[in-house]
N, CA, C and O atoms as a GROMACS GRO file, in nm:
protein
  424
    1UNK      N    1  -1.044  -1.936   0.174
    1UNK     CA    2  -0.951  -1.891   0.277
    1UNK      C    3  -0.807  -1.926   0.240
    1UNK      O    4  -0.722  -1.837   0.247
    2UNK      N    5  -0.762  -2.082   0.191
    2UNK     CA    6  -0.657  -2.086   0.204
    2UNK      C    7  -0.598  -1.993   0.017
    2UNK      O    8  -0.479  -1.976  -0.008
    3UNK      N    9  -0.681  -1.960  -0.053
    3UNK     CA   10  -0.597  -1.900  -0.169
    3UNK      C   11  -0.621  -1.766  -0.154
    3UNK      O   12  -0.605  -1.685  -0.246
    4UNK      N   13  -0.662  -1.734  -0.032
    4UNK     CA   14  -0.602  -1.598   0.006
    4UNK      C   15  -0.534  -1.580   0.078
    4UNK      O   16  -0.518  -1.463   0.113
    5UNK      N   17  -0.476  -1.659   0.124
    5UNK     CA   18  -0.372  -1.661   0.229
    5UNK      C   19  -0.244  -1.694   0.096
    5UNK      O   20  -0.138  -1.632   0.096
    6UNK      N   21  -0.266  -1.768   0.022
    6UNK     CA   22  -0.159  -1.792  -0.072
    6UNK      C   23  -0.140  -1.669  -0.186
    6UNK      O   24  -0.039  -1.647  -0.253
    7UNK      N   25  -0.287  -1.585  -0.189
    7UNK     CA   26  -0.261  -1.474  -0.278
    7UNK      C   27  -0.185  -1.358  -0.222
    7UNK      O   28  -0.143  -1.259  -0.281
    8UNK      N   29  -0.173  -1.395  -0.072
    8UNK     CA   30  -0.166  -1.308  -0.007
    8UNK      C   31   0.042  -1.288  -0.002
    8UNK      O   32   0.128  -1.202  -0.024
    9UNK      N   33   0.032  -1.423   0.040
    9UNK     CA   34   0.176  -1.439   0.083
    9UNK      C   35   0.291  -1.394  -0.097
    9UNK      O   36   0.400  -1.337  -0.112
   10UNK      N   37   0.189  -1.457  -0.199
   10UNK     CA   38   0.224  -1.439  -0.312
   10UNK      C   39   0.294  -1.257  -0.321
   10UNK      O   40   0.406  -1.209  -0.336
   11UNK      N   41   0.187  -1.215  -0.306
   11UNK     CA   42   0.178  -1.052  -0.312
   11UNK      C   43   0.316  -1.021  -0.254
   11UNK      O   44   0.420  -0.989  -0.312
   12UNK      N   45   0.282  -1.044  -0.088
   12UNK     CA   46   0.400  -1.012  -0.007
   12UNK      C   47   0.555  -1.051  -0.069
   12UNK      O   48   0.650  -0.974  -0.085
   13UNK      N   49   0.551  -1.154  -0.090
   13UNK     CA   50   0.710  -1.208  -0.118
   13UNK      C   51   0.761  -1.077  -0.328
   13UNK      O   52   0.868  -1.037  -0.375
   14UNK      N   53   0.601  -1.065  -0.377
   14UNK     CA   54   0.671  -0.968  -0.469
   14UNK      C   55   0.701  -0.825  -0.415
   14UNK      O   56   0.776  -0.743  -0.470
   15UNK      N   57   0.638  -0.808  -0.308
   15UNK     CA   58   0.658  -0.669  -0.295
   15UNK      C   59   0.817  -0.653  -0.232
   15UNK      O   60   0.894  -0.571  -0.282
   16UNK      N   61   0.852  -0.730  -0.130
   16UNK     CA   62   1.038  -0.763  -0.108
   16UNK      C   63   1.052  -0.776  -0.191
   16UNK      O   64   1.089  -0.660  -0.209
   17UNK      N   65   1.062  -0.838  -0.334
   17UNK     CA   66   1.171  -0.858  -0.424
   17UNK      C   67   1.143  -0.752  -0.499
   17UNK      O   68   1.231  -0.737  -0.585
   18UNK      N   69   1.024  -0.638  -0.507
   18UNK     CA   70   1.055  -0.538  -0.557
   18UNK      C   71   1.112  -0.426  -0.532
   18UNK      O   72   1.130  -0.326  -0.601
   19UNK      N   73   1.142  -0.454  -0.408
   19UNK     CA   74   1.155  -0.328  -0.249
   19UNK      C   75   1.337  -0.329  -0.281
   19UNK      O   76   1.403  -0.226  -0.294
   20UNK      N   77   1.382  -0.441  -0.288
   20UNK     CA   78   1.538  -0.451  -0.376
   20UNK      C   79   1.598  -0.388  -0.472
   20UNK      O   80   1.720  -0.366  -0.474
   21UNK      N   81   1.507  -0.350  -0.571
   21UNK     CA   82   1.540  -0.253  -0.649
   21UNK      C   83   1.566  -0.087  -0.641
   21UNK      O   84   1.605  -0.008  -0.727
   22UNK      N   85   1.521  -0.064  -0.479
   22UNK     CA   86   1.480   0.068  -0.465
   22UNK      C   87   1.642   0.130  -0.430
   22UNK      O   88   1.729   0.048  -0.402
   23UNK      N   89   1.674   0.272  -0.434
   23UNK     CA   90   1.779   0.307  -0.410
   23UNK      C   91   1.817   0.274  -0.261
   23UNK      O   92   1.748   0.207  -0.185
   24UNK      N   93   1.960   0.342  -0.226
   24UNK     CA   94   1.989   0.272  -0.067
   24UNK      C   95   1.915   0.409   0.009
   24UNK      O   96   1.825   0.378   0.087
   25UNK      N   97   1.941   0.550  -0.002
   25UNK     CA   98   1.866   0.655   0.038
   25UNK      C   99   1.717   0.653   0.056
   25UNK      O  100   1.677   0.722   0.150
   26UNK      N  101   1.644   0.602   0.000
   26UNK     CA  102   1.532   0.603  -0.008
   26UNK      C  103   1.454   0.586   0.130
   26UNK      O  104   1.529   0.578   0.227
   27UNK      N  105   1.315   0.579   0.156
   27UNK     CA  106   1.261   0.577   0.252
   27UNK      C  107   1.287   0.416   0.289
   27UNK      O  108   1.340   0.342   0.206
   28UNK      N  109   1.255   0.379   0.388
   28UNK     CA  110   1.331   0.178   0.461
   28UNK      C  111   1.103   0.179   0.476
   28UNK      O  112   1.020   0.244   0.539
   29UNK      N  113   1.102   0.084   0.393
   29UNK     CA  114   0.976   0.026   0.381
   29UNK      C  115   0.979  -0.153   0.430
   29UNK      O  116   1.030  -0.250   0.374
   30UNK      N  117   0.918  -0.143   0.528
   30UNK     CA  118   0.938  -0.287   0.585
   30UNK      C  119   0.805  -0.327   0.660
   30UNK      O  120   0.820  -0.397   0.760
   31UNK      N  121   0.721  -0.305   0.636
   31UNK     CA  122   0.566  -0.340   0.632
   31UNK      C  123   0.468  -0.372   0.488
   31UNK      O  124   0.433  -0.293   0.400
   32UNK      N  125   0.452  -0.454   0.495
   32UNK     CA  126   0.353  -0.466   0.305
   32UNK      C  127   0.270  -0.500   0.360
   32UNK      O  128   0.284  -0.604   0.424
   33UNK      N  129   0.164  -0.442   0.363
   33UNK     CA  130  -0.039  -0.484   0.418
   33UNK      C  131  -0.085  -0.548   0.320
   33UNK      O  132  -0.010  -0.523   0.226
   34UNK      N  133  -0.156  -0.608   0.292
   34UNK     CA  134  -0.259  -0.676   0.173
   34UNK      C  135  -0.407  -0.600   0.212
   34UNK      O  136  -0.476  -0.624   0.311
   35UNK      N  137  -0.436  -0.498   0.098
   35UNK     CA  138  -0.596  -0.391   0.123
   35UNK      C  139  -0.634  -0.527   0.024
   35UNK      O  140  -0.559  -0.612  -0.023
   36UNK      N  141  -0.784  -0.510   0.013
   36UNK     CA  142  -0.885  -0.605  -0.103
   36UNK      C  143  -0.998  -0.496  -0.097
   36UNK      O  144  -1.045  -0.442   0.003
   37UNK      N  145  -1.018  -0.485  -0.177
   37UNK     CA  146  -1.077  -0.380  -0.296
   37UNK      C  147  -1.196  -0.483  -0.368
   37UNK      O  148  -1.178  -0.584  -0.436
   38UNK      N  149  -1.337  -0.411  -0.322
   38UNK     CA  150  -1.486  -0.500  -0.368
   38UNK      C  151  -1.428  -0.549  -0.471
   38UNK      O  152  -1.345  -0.499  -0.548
   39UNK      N  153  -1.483  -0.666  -0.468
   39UNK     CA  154  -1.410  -0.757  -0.613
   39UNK      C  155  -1.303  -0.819  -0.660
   39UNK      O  156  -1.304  -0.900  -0.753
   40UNK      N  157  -1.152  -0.764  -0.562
   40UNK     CA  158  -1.047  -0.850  -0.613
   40UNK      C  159  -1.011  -0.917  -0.483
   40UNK      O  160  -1.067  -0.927  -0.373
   41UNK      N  161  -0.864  -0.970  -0.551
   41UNK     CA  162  -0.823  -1.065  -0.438
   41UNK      C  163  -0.738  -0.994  -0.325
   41UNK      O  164  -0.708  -1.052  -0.220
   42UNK      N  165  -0.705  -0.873  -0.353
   42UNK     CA  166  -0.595  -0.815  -0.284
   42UNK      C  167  -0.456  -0.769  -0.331
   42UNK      O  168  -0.376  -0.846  -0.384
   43UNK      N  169  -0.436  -0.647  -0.310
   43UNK     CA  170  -0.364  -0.588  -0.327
   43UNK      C  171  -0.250  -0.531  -0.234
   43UNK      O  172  -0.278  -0.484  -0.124
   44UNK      N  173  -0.103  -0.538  -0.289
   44UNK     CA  174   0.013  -0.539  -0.143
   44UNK      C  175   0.024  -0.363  -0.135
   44UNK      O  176   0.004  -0.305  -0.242
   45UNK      N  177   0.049  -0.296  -0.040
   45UNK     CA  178   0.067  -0.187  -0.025
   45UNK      C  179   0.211  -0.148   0.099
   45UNK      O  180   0.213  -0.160   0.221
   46UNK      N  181   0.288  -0.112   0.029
   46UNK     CA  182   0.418  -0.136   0.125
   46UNK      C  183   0.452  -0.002   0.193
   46UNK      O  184   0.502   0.096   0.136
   47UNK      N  185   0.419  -0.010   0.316
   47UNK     CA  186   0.436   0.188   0.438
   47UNK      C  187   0.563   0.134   0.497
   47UNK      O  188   0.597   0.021   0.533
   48UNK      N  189   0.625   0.260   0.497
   48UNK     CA  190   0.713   0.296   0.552
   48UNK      C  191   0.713   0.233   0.712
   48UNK      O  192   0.611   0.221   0.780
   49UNK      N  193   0.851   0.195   0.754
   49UNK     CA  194   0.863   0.154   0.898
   49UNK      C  195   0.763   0.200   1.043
   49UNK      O  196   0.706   0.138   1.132
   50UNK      N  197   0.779   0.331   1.010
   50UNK     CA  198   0.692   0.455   1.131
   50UNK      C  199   0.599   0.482   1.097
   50UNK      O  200   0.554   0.565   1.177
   51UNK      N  201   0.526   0.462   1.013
   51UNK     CA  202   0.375   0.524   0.994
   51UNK      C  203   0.308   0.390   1.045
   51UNK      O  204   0.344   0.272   1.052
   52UNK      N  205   0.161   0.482   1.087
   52UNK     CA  206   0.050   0.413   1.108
   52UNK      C  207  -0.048   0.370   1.042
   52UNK      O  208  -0.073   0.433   0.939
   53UNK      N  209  -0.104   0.297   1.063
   53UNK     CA  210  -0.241   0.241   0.968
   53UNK      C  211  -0.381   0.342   1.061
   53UNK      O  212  -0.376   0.345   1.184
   54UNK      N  213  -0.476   0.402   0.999
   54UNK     CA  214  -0.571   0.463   1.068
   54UNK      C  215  -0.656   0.422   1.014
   54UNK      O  216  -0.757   0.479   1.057
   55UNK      N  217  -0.687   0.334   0.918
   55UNK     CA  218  -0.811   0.247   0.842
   55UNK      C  219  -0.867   0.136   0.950
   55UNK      O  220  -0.786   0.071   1.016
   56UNK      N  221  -0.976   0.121   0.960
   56UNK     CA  222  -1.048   0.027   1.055
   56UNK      C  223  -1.072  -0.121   0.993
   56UNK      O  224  -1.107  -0.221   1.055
   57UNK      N  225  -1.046  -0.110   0.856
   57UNK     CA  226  -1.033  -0.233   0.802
   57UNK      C  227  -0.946  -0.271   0.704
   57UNK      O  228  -0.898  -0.169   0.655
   58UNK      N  229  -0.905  -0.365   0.655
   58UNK     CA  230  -0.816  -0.368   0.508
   58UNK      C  231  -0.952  -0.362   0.402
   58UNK      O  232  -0.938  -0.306   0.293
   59UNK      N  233  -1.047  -0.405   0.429
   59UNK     CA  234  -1.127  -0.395   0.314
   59UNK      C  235  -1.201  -0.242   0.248
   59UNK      O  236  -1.289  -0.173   0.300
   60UNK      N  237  -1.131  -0.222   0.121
   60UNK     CA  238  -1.148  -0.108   0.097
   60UNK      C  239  -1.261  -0.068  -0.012
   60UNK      O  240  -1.229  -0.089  -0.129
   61UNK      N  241  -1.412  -0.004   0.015
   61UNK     CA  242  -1.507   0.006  -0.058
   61UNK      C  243  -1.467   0.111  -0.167
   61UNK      O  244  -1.360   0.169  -0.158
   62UNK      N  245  -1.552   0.134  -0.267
   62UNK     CA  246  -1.531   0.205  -0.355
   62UNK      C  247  -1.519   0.347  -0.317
   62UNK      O  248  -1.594   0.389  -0.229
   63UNK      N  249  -1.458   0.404  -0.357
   63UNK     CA  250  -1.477   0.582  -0.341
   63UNK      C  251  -1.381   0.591  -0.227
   63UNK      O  252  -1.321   0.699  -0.233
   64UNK      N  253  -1.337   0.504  -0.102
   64UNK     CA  254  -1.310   0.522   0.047
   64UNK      C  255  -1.154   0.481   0.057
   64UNK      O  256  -1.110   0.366   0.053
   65UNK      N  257  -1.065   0.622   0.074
   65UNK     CA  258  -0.911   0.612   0.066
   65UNK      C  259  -0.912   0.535   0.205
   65UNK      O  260  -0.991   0.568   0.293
   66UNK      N  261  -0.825   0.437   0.222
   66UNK     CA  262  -0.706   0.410   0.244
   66UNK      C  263  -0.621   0.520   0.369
   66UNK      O  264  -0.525   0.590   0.338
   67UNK      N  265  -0.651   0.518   0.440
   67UNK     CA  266  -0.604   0.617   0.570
   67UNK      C  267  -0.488   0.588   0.674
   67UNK      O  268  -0.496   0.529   0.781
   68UNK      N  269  -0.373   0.649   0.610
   68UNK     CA  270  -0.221   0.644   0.698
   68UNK      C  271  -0.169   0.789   0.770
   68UNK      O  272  -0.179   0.895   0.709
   69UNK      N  273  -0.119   0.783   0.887
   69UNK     CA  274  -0.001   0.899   0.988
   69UNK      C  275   0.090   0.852   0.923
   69UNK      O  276   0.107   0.732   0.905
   70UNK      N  277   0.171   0.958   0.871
   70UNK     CA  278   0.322   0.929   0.848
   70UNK      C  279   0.439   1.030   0.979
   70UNK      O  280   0.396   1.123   1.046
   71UNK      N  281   0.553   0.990   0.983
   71UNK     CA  282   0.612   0.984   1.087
   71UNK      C  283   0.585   1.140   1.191
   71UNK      O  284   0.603   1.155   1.312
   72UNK      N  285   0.544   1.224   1.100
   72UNK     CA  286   0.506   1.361   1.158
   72UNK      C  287   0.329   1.390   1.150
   72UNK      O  288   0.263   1.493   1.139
   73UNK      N  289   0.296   1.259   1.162
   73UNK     CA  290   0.128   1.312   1.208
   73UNK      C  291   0.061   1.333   1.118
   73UNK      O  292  -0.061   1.342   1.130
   74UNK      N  293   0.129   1.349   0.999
   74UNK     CA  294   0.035   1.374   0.908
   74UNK      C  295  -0.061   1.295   0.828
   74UNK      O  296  -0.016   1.200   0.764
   75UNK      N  297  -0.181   1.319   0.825
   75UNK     CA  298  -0.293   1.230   0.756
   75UNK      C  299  -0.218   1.186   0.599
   75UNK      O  300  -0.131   1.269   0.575
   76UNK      N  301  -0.223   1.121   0.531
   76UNK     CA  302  -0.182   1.066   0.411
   76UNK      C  303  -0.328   0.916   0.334
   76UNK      O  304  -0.343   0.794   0.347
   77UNK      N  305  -0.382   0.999   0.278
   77UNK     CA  306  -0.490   0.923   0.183
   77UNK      C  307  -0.462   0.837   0.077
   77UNK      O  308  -0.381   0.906   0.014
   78UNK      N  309  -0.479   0.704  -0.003
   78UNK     CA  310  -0.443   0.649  -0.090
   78UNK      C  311  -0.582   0.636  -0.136
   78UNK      O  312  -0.663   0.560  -0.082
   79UNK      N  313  -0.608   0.710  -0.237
   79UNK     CA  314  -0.760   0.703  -0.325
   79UNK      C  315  -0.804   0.481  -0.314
   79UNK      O  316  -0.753   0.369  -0.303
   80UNK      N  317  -0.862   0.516  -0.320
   80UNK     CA  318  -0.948   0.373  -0.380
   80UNK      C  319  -0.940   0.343  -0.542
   80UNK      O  320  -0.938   0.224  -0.575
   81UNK      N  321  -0.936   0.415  -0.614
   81UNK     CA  322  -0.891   0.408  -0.729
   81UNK      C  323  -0.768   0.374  -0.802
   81UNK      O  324  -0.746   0.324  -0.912
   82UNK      N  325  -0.683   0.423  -0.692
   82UNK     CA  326  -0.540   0.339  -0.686
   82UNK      C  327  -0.508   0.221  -0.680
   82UNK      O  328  -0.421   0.157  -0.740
   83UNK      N  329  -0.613   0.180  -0.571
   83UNK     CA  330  -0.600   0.046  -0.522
   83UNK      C  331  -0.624  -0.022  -0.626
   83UNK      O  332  -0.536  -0.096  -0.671
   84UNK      N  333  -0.745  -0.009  -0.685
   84UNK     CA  334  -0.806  -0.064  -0.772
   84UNK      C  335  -0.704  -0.084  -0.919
   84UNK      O  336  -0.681  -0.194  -0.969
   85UNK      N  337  -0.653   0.040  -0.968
   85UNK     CA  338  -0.522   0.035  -1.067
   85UNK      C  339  -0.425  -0.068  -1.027
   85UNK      O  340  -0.374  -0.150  -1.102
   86UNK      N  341  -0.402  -0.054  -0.888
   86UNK     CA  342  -0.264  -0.134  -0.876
   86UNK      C  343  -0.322  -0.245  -0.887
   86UNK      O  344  -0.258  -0.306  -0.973
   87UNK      N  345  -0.426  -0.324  -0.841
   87UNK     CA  346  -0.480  -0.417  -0.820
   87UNK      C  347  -0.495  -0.521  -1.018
   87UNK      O  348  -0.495  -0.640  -1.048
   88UNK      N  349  -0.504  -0.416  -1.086
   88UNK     CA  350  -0.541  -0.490  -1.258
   88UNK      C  351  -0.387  -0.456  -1.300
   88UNK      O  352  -0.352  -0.515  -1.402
   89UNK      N  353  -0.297  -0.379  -1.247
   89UNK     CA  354  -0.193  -0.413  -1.342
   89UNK      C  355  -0.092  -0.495  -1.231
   89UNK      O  356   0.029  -0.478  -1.227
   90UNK      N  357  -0.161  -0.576  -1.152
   90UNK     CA  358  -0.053  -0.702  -1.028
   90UNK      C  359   0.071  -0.586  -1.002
   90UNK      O  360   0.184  -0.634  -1.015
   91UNK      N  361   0.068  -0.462  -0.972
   91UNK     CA  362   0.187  -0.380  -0.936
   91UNK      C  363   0.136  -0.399  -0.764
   91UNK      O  364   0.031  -0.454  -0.729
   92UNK      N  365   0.250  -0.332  -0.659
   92UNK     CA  366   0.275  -0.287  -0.564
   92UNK      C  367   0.236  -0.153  -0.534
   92UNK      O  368   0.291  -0.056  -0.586
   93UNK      N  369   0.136  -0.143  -0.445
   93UNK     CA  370   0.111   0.011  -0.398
   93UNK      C  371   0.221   0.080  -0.273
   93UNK      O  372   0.252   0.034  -0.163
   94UNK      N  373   0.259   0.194  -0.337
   94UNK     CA  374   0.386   0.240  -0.270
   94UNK      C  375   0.310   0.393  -0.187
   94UNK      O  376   0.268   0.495  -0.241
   95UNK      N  377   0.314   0.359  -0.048
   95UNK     CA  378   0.230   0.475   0.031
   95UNK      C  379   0.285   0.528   0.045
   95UNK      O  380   0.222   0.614   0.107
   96UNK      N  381   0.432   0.576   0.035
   96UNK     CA  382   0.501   0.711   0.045
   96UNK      C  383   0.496   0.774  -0.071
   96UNK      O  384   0.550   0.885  -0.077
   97UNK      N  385   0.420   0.713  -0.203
   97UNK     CA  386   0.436   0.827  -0.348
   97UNK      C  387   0.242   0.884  -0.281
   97UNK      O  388   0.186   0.932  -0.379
   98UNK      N  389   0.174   0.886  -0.194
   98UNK     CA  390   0.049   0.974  -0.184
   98UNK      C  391   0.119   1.042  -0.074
   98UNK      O  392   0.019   1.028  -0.003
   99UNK      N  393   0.187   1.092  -0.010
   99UNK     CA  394   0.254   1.172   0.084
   99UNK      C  395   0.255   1.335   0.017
   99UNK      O  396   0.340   1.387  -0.055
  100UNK      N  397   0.129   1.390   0.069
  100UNK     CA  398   0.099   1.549   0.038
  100UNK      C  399   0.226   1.628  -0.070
  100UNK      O  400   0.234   1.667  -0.186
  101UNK      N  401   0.321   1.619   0.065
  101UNK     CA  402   0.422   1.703   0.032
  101UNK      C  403   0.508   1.624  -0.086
  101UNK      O  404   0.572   1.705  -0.154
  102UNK      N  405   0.522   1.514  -0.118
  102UNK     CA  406   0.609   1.460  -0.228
  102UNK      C  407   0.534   1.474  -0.374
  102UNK      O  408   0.588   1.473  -0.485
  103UNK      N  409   0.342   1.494  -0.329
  103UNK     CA  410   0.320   1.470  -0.441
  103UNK      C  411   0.292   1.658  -0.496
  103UNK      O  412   0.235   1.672  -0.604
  104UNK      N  413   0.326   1.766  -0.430
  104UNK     CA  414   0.316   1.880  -0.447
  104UNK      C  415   0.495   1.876  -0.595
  104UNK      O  416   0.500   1.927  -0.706
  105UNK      N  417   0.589   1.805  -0.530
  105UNK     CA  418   0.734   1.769  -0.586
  105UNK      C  419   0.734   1.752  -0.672
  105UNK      O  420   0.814   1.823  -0.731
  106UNK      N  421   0.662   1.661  -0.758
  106UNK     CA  422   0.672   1.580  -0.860
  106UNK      C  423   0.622   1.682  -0.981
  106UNK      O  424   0.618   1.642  -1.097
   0.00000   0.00000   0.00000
């Protein structure tokens, strides 16, 4: 319990100091969740101010996205596989890059 609470806080305090780097336009991300993904310790995932969480748990099984509303209602999925990526390279999961319409953009 307590070195997940310390993996946890760990996570959090990188995801602010990575959230610093972002342009000033950009979306204002001021929520970082910690998901845990069968097998690891947890992974930070930083949503936007106005969106919702629609997942019933942070614990995320294999195959089973990750379920956010973003400010217009719209469903927004983060694969499990993501999680899992972000999770082996210690990066930050950023829930506005699975946003339908941004990822039609790219």
């Amino acid at each position: 319990m307590k070195s997940t609470v310390v993996c946890s806080m760990f996570l959090a305090v990188r995801a602010l100091a990575s959230m610093q780097g972002r342009a000033e336009d950009e979306v204002r991300l001021d929520l970082v969740r910690v998901y845990f993904v069968t097998g690891s310790k947890g992974v930070a995932v930083a949503i936007p101010e106005n969106w919702k969480e629609t997942s019933k748990t942070r614990f995320v099984e294999p195959g089973t996205p990750i379920r956010l509303r973003d400010e217009a209602d719209r469903s927004v999925e983060i694969p499990s596989e993501a999680v899992a990526r972000a999770f082996k390279m210690k990066s930050v999961l950023w829930a506005y890059d699975y946003r339908k319409d941004r990822m039609v953009a790219q």
